[in-house]
C-alpha positions in Angstrom: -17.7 12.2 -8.2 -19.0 9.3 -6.5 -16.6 6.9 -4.9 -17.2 3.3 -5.6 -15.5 0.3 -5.4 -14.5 0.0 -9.1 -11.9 2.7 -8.9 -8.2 2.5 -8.1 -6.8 3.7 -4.8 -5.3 6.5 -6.5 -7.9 8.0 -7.9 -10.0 7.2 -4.5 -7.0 9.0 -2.5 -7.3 12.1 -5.2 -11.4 12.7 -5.0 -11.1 12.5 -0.9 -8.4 15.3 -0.6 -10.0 17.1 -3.2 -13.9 17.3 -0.9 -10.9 17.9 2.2 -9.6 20.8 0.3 -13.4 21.8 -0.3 -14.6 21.7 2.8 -11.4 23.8 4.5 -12.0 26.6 1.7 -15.8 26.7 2.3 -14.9 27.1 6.4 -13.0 30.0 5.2 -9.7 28.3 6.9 -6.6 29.1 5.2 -3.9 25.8 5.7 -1.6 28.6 8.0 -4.6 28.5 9.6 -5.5 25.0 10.0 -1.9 23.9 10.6 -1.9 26.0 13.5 -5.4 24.7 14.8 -4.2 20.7 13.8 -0.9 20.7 14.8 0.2 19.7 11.2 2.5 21.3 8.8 1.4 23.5 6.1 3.4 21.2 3.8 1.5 18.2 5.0 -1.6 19.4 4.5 -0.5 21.2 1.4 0.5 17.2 -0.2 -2.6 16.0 1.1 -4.5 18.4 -0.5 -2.8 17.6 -3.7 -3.8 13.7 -3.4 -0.4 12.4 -1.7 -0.3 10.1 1.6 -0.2 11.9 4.9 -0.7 9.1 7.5 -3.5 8.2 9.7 -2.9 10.3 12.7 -2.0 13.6 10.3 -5.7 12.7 8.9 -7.3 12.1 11.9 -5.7 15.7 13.2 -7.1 17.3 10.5 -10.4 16.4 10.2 -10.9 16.8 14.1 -9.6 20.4 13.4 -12.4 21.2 11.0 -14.3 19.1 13.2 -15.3 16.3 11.1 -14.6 14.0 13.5 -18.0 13.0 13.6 -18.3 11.2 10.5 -15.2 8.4 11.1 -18.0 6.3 12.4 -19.8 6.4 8.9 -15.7 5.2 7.8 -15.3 2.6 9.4 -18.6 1.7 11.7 -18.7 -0.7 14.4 -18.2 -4.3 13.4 -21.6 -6.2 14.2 -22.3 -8.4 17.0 -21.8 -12.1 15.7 -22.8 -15.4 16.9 -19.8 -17.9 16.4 -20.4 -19.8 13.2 -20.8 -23.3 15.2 -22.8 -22.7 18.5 -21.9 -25.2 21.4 -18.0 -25.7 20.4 -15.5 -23.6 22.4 -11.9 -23.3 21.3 -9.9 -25.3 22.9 -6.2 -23.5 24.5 -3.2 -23.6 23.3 -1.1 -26.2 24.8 2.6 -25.6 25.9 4.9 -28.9 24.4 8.1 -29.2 26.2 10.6 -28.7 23.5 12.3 -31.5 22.4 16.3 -31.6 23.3 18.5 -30.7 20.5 20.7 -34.0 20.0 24.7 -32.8 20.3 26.2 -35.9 19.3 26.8 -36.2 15.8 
């Protein structure tokens, strides 16, 4: 299935562990395996692999393990080099007001 941006998050989140699951049972990595070689739980990977969140840093963990790590760059790539949108005008800094006394007489 091709991912595209018509599709809920859900089913998005479903299709990616699915090709995860793919590619750890075509490395011939069981998840014992891969837990011990990520550092996450066989459970974790186990609900990830079943389409449920795991968190960034479980994901990033296990796609270094089966050393995927290569293709976050294709994820997210670097943002481009942009000119401002008006050349010649700098931003001017924040200024510093003195606060204003709070009157106590009523």
């Amino acid at each position: 299935m091709r991912i595209n941006r018509g599709m809920q998050e859900r089913v998005i989140s479903e299709e990616l562990s699915s090709r995860f699951k793919q590619y750890r049972i075509s490395y011939g990595i069981t998840a014992a395996e891969l837990a011990e070689k990520s550092t996450v739980s066989v459970g974790t990977i186990t609900r990830f692999e079943n389409g449920y969140d795991i968190g960034l840093l479980n994901l990033i963990k296990l796609l270094k393990a089966l050393e995927l790590e290569n293709l976050f760059d294709l994820l997210i790539p670097e943002p481009p080099k942009r000119e401002p949108k008006r050349k010649g005008v700098i931003p001017m800094p924040r200024v510093n007001r003195p606060k204003k006394p709070k009157d106590t007489e009523k």
